[in-house]
PDB file with one MODEL, atoms N, CA, C and O in Angstrom:
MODEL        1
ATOM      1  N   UNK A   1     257.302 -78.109  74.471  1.00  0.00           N
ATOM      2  CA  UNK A   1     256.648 -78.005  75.767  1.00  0.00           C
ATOM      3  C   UNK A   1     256.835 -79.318  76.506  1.00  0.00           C
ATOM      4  O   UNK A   1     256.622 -80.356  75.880  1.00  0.00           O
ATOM      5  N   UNK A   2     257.145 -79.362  77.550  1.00  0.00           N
ATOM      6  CA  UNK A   2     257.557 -80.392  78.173  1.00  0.00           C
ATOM      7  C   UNK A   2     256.195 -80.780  79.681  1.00  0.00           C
ATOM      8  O   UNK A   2     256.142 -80.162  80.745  1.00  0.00           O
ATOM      9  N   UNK A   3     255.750 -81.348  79.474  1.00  0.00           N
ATOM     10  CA  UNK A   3     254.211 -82.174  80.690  1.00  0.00           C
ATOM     11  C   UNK A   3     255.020 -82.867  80.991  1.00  0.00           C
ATOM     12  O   UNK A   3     255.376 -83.629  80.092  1.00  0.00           O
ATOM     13  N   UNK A   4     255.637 -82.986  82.143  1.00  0.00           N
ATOM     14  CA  UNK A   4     255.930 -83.906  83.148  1.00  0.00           C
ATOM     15  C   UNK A   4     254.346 -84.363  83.735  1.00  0.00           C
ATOM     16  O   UNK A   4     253.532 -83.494  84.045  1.00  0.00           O
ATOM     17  N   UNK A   5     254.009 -85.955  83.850  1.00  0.00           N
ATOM     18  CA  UNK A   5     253.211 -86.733  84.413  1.00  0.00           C
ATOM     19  C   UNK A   5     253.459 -87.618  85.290  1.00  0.00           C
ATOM     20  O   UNK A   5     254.139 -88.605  85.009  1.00  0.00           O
ATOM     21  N   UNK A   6     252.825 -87.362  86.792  1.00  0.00           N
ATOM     22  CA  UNK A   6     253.742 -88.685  87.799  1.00  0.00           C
ATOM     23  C   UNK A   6     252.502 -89.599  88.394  1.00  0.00           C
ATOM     24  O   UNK A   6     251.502 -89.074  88.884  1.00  0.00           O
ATOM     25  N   UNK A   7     252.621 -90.538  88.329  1.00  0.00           N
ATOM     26  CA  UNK A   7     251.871 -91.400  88.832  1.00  0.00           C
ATOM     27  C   UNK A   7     252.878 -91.738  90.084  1.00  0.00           C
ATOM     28  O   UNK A   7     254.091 -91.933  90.002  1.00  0.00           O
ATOM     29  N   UNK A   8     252.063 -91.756  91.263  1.00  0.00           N
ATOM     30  CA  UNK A   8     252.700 -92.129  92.435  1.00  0.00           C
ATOM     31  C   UNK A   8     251.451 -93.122  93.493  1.00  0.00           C
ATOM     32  O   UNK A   8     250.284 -92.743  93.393  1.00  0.00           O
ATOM     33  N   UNK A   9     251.646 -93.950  94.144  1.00  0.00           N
ATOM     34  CA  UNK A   9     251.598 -94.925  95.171  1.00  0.00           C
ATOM     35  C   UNK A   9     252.222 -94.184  96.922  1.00  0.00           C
ATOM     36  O   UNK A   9     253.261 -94.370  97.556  1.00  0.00           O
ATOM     37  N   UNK A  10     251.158 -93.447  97.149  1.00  0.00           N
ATOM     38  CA  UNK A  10     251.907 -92.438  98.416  1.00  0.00           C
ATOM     39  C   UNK A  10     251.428 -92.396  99.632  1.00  0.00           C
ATOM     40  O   UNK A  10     250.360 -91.796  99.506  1.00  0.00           O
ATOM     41  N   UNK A  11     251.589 -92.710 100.901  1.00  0.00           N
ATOM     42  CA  UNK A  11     250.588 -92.314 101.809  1.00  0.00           C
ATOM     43  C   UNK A  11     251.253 -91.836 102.804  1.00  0.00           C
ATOM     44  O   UNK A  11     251.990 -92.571 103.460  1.00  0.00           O
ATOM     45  N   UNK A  12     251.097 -90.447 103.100  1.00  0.00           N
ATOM     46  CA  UNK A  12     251.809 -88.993 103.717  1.00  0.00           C
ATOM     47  C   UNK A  12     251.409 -89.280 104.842  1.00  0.00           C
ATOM     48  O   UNK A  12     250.232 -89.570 105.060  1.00  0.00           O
ATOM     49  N   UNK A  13     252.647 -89.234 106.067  1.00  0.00           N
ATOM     50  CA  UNK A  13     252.312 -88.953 107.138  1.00  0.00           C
ATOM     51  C   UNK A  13     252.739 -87.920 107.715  1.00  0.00           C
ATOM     52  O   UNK A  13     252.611 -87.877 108.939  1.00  0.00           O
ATOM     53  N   UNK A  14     253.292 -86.924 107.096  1.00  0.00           N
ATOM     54  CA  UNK A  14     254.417 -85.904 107.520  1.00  0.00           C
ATOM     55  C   UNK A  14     253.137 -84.472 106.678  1.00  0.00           C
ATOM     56  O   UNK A  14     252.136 -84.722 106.006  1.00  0.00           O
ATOM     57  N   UNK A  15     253.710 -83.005 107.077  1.00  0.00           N
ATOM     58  CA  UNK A  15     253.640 -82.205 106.549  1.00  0.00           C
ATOM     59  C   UNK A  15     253.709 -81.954 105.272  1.00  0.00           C
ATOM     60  O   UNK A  15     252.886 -81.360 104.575  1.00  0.00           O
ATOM     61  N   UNK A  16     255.238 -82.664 104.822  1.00  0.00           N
ATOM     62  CA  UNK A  16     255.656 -82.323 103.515  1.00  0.00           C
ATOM     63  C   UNK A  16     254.560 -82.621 102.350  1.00  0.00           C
ATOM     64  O   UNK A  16     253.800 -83.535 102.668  1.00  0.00           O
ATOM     65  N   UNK A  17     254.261 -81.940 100.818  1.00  0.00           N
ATOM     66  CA  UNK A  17     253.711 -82.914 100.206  1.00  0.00           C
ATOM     67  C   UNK A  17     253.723 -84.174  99.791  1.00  0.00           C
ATOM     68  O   UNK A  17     254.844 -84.570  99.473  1.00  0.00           O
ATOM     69  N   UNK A  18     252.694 -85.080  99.666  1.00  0.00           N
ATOM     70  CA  UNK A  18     253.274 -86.002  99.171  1.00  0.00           C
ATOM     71  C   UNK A  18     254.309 -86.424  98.059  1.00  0.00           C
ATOM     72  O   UNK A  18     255.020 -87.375  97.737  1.00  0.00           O
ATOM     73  N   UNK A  19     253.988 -85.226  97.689  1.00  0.00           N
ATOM     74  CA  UNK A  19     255.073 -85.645  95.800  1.00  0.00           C
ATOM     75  C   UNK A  19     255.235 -84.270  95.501  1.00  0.00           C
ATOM     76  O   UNK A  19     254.248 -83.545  95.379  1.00  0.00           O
ATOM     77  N   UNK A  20     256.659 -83.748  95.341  1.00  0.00           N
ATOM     78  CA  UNK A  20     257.114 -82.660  95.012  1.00  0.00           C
ATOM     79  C   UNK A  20     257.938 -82.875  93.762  1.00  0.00           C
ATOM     80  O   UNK A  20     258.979 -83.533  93.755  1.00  0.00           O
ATOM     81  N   UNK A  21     257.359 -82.224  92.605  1.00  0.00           N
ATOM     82  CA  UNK A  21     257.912 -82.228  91.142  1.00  0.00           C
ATOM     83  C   UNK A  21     258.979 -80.685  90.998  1.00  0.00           C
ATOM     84  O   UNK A  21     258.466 -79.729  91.579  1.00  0.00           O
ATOM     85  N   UNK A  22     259.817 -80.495  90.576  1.00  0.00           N
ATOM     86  CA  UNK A  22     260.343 -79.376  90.094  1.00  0.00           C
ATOM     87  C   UNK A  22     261.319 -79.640  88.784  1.00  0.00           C
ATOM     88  O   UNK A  22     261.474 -80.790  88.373  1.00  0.00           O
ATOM     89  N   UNK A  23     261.970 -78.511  88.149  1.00  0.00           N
ATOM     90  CA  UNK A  23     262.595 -78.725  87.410  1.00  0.00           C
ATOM     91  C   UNK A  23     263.639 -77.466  87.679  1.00  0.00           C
ATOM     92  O   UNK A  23     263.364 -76.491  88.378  1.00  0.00           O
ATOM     93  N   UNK A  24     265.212 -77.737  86.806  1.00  0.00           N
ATOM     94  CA  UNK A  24     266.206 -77.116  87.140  1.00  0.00           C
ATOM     95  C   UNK A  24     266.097 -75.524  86.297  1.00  0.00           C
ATOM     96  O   UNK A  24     265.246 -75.148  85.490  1.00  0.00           O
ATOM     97  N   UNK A  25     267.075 -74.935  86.736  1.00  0.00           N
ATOM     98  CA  UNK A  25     267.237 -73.898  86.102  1.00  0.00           C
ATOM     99  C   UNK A  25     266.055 -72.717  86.815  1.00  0.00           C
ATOM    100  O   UNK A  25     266.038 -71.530  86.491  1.00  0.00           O
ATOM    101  N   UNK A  26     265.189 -73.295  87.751  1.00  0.00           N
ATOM    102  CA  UNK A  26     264.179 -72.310  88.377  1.00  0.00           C
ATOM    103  C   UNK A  26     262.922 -71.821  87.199  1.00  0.00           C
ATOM    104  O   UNK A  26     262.228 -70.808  87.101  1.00  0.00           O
ATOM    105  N   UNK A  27     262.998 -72.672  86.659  1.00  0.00           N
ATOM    106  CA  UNK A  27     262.051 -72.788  84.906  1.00  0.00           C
ATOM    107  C   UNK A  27     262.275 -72.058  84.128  1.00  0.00           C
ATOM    108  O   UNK A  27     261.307 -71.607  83.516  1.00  0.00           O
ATOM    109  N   UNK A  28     263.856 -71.506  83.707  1.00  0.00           N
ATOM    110  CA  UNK A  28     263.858 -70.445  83.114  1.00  0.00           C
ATOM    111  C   UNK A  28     264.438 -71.286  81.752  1.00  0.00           C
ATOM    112  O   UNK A  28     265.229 -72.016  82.351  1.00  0.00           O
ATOM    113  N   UNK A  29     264.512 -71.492  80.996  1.00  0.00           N
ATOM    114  CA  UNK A  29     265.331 -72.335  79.917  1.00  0.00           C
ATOM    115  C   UNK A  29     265.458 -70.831  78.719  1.00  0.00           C
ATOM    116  O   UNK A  29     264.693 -69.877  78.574  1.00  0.00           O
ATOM    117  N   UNK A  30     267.197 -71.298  77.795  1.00  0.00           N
ATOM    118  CA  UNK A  30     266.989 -70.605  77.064  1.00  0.00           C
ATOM    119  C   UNK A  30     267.613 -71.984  75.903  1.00  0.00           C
ATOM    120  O   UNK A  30     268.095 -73.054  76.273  1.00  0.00           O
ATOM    121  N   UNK A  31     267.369 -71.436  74.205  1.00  0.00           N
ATOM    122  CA  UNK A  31     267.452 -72.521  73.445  1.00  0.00           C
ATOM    123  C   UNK A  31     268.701 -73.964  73.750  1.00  0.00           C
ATOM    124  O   UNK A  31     269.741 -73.429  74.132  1.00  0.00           O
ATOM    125  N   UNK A  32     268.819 -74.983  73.714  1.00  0.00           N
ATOM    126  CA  UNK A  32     269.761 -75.638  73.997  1.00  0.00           C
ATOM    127  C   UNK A  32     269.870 -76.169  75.249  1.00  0.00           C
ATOM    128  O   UNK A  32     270.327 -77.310  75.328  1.00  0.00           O
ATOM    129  N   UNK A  33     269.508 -75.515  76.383  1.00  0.00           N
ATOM    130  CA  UNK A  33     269.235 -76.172  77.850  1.00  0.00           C
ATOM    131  C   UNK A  33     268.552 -77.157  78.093  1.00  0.00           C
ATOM    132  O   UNK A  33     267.381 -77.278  77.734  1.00  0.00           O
ATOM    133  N   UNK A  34     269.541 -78.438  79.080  1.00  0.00           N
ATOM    134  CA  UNK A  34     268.717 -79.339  79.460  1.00  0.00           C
ATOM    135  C   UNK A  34     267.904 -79.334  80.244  1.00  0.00           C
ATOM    136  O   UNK A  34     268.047 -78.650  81.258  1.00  0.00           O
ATOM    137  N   UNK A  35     266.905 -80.010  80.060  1.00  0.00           N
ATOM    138  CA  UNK A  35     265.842 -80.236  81.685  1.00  0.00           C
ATOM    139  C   UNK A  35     265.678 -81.105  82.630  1.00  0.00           C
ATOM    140  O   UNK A  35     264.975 -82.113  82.556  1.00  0.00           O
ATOM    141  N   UNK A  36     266.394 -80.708  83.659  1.00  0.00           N
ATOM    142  CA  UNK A  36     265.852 -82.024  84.559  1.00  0.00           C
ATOM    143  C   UNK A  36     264.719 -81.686  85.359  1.00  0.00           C
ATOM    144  O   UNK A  36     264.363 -80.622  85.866  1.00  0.00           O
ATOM    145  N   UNK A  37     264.197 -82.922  85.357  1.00  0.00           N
ATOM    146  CA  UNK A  37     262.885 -83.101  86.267  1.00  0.00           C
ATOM    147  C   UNK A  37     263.599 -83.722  87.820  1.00  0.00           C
ATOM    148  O   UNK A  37     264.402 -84.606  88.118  1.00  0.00           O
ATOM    149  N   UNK A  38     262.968 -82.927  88.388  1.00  0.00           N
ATOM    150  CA  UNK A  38     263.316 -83.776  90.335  1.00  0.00           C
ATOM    151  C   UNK A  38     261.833 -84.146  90.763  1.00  0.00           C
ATOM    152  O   UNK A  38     260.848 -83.424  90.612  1.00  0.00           O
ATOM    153  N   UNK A  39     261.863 -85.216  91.240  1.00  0.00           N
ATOM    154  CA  UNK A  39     261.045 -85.524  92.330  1.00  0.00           C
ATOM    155  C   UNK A  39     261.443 -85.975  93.711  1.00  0.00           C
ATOM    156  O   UNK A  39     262.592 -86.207  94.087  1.00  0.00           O
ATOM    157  N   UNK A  40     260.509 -86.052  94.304  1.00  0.00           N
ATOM    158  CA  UNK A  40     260.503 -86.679  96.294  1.00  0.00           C
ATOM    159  C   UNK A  40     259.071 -86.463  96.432  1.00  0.00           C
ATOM    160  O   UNK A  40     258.081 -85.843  96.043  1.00  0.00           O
ATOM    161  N   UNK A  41     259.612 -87.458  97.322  1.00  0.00           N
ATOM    162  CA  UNK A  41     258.437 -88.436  97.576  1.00  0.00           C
ATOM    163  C   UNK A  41     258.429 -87.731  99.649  1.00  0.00           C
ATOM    164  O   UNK A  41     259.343 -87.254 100.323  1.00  0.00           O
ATOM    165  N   UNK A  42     257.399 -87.930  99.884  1.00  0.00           N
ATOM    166  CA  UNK A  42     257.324 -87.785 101.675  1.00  0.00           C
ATOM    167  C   UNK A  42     257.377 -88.935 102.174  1.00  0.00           C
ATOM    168  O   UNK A  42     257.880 -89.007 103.296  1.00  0.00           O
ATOM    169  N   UNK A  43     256.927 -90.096 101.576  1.00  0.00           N
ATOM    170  CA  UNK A  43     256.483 -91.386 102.300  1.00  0.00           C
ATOM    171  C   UNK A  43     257.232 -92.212 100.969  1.00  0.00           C
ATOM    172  O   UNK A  43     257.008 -91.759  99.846  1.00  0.00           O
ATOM    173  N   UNK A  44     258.048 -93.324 101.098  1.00  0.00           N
ATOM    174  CA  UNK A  44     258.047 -94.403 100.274  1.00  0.00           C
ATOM    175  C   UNK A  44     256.748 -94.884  99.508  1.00  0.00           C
ATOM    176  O   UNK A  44     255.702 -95.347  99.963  1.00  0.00           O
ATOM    177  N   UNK A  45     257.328 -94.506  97.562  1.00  0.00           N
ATOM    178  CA  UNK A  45     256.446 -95.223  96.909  1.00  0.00           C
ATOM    179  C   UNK A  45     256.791 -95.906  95.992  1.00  0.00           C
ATOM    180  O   UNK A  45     257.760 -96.651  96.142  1.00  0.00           O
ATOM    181  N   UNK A  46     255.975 -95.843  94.560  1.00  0.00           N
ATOM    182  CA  UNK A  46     256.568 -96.316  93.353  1.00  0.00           C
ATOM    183  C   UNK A  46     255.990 -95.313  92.540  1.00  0.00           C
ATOM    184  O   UNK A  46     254.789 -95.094  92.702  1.00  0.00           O
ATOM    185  N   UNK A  47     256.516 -94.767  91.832  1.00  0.00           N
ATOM    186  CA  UNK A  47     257.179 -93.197  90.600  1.00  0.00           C
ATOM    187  C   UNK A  47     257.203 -93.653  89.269  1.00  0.00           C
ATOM    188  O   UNK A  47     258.009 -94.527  88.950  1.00  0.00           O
ATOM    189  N   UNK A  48     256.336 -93.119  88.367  1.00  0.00           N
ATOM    190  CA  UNK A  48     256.328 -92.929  86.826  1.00  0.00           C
ATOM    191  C   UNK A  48     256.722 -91.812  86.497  1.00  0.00           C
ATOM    192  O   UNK A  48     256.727 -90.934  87.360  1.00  0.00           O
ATOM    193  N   UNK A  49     257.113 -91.549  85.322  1.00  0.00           N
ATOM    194  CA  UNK A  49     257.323 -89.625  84.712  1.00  0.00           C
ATOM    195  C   UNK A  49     257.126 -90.418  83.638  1.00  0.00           C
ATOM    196  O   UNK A  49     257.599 -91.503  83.299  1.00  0.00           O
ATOM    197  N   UNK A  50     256.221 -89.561  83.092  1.00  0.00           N
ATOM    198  CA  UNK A  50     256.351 -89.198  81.674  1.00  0.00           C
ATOM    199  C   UNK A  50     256.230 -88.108  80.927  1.00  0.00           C
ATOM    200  O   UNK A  50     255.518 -87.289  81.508  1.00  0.00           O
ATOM    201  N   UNK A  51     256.673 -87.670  79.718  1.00  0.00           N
ATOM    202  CA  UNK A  51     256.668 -87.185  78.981  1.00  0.00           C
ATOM    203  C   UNK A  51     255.690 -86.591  77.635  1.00  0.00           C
ATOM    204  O   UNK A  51     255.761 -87.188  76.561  1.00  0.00           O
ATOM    205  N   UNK A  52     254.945 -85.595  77.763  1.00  0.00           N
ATOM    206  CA  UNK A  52     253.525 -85.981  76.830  1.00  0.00           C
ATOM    207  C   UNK A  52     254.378 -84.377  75.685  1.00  0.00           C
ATOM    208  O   UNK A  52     254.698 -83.273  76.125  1.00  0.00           O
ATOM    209  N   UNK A  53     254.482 -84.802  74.464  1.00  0.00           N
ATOM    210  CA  UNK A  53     255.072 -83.477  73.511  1.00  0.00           C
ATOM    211  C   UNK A  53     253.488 -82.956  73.080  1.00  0.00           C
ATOM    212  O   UNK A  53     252.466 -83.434  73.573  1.00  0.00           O
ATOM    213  N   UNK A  54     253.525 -81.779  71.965  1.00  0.00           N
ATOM    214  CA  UNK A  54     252.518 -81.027  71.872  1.00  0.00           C
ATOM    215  C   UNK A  54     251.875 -82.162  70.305  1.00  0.00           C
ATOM    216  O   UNK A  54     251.211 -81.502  69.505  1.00  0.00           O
ATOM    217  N   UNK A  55     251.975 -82.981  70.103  1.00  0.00           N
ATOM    218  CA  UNK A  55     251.244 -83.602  68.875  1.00  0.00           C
ATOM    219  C   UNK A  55     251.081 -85.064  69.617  1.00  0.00           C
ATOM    220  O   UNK A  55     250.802 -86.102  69.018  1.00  0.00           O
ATOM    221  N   UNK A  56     251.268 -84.968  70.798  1.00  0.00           N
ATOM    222  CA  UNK A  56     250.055 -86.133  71.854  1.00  0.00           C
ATOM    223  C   UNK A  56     251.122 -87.387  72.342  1.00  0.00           C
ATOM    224  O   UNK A  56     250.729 -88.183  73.196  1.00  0.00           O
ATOM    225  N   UNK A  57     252.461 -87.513  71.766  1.00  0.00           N
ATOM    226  CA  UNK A  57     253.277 -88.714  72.254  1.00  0.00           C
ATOM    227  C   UNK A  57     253.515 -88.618  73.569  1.00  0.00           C
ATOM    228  O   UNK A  57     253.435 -87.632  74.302  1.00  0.00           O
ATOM    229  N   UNK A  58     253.857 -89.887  73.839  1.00  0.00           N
ATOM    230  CA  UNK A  58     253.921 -90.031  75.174  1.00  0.00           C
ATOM    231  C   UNK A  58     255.234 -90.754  75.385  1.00  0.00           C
ATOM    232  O   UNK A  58     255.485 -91.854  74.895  1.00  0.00           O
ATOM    233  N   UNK A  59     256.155 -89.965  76.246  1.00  0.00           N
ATOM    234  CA  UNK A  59     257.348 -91.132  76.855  1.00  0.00           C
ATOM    235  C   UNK A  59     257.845 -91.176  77.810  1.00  0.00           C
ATOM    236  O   UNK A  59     258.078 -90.074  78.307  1.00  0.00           O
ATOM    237  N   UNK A  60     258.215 -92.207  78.477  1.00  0.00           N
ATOM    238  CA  UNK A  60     258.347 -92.682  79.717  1.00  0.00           C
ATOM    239  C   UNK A  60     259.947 -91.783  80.460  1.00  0.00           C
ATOM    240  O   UNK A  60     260.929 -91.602  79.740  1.00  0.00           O
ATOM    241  N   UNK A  61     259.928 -91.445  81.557  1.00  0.00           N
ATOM    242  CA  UNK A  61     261.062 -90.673  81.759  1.00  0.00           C
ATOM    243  C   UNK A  61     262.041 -91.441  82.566  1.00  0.00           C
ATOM    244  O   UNK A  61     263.267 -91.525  82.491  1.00  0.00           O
ATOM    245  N   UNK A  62     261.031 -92.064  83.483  1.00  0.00           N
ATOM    246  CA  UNK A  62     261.433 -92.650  84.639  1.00  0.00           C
ATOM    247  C   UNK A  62     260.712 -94.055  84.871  1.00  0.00           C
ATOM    248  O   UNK A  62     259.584 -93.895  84.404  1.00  0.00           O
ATOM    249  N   UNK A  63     260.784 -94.919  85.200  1.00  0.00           N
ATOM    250  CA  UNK A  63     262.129 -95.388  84.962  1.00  0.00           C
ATOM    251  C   UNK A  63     262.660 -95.393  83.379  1.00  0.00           C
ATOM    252  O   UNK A  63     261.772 -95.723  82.592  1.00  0.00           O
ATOM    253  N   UNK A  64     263.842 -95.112  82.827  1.00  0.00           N
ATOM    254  CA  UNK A  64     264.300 -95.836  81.684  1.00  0.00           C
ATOM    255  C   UNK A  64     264.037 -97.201  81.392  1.00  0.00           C
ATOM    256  O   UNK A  64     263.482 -97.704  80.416  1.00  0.00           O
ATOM    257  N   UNK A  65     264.609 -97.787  82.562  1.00  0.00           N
ATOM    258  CA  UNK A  65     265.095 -99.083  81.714  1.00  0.00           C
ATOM    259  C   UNK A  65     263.642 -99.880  82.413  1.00  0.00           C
ATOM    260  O   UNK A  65     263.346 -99.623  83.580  1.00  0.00           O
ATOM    261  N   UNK A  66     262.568-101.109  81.369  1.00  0.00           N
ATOM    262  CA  UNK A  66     261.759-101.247  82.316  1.00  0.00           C
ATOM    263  C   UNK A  66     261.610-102.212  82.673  1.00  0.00           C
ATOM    264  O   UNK A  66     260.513-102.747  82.832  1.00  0.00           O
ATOM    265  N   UNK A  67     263.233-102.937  83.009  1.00  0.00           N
ATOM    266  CA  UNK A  67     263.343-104.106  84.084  1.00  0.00           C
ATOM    267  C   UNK A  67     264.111-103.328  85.094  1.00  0.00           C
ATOM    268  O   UNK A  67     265.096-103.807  85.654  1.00  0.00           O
ATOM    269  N   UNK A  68     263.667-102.137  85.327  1.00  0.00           N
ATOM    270  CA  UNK A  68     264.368-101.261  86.364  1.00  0.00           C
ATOM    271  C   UNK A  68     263.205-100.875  87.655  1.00  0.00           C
ATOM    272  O   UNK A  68     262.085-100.434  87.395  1.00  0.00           O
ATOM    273  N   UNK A  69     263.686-101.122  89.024  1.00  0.00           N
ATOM    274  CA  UNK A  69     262.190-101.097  90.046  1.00  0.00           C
ATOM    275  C   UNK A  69     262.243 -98.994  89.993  1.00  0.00           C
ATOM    276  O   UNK A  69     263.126 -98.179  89.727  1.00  0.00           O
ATOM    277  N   UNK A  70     261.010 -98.909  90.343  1.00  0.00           N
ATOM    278  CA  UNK A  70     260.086 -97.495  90.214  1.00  0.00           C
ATOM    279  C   UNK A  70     259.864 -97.202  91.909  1.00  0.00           C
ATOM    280  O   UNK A  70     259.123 -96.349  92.399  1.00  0.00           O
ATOM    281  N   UNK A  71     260.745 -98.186  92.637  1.00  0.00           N
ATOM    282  CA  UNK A  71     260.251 -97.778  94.009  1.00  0.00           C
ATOM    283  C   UNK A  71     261.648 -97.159  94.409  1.00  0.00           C
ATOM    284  O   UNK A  71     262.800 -97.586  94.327  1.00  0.00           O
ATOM    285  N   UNK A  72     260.942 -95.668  95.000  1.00  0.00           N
ATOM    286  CA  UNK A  72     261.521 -94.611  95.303  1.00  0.00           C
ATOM    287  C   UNK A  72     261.273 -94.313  97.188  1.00  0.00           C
ATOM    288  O   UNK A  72     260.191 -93.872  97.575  1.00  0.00           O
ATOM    289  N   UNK A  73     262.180 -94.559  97.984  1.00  0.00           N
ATOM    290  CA  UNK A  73     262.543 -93.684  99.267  1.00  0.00           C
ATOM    291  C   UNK A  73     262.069 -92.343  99.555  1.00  0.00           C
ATOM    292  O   UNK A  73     262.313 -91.306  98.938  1.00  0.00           O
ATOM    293  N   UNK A  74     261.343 -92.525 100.601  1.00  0.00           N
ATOM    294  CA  UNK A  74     260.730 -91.392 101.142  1.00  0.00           C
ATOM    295  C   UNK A  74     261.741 -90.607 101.092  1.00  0.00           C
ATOM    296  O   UNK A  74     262.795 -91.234 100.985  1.00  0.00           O
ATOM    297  N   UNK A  75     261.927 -88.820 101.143  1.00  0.00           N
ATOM    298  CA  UNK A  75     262.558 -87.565 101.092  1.00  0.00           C
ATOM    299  C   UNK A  75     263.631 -88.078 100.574  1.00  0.00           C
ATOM    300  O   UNK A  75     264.686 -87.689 101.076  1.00  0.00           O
ATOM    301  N   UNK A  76     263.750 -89.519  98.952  1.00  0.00           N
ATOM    302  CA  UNK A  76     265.252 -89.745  98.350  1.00  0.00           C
ATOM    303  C   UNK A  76     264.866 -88.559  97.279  1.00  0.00           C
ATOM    304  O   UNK A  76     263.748 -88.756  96.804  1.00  0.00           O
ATOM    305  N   UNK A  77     265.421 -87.543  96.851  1.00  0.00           N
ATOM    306  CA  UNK A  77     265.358 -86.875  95.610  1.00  0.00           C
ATOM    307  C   UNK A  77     265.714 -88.152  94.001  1.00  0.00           C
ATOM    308  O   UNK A  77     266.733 -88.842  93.977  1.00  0.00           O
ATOM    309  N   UNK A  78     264.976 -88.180  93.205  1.00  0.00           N
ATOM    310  CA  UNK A  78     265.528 -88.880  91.931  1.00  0.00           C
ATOM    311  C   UNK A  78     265.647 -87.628  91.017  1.00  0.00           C
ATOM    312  O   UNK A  78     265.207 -86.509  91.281  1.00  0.00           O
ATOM    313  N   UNK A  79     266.252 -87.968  90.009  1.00  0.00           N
ATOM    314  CA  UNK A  79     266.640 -86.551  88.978  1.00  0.00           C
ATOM    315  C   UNK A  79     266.322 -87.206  87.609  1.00  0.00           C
ATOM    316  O   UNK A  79     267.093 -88.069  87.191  1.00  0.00           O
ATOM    317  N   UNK A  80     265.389 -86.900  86.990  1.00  0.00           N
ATOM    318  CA  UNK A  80     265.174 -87.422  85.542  1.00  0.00           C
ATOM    319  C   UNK A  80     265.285 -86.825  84.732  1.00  0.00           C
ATOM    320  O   UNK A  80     265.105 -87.278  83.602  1.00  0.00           O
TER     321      UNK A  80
ENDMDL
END
């Protein structure tokens, strides 16, 4: 089971939501398929994902690397 978790820094001035999460495939997965996670942002922020499995771990999706910046462009799509 895959919990995508986003911590975001957002302040919407537009319609759009502030933070739109989806994943590929239209959520249909069958064994062996990868998952990507998408986000966008409406307004410039800074973006966490993580990862929570069903026996409670937790891992970071986004950024990988974590001398890597988390600030994400308003309507930039990232793909994790």
């Amino acid at each position: 089971m895959m919990l995508p978790l986003m911590l975001a820094l957002v302040v919407s001035t537009t319609d759009d939501p502030p933070v739109k999460v989806w994943l590929n495939h239209d959520n249909y997965f069958q064994r062996g398929d990868k998952a990507r996670v998408n986000v966008r942002l409406a307004d410039d922020g800074y973006v966490l994902v993580l990862r929570a499995d069903a026996e409670g771990r937790v891992r970071v999706l986004f950024p990988l690397d974590p001398s890597n910046d988390d600030f994400v462009r308003g309507h930039e799509t990232i793909e994790v």
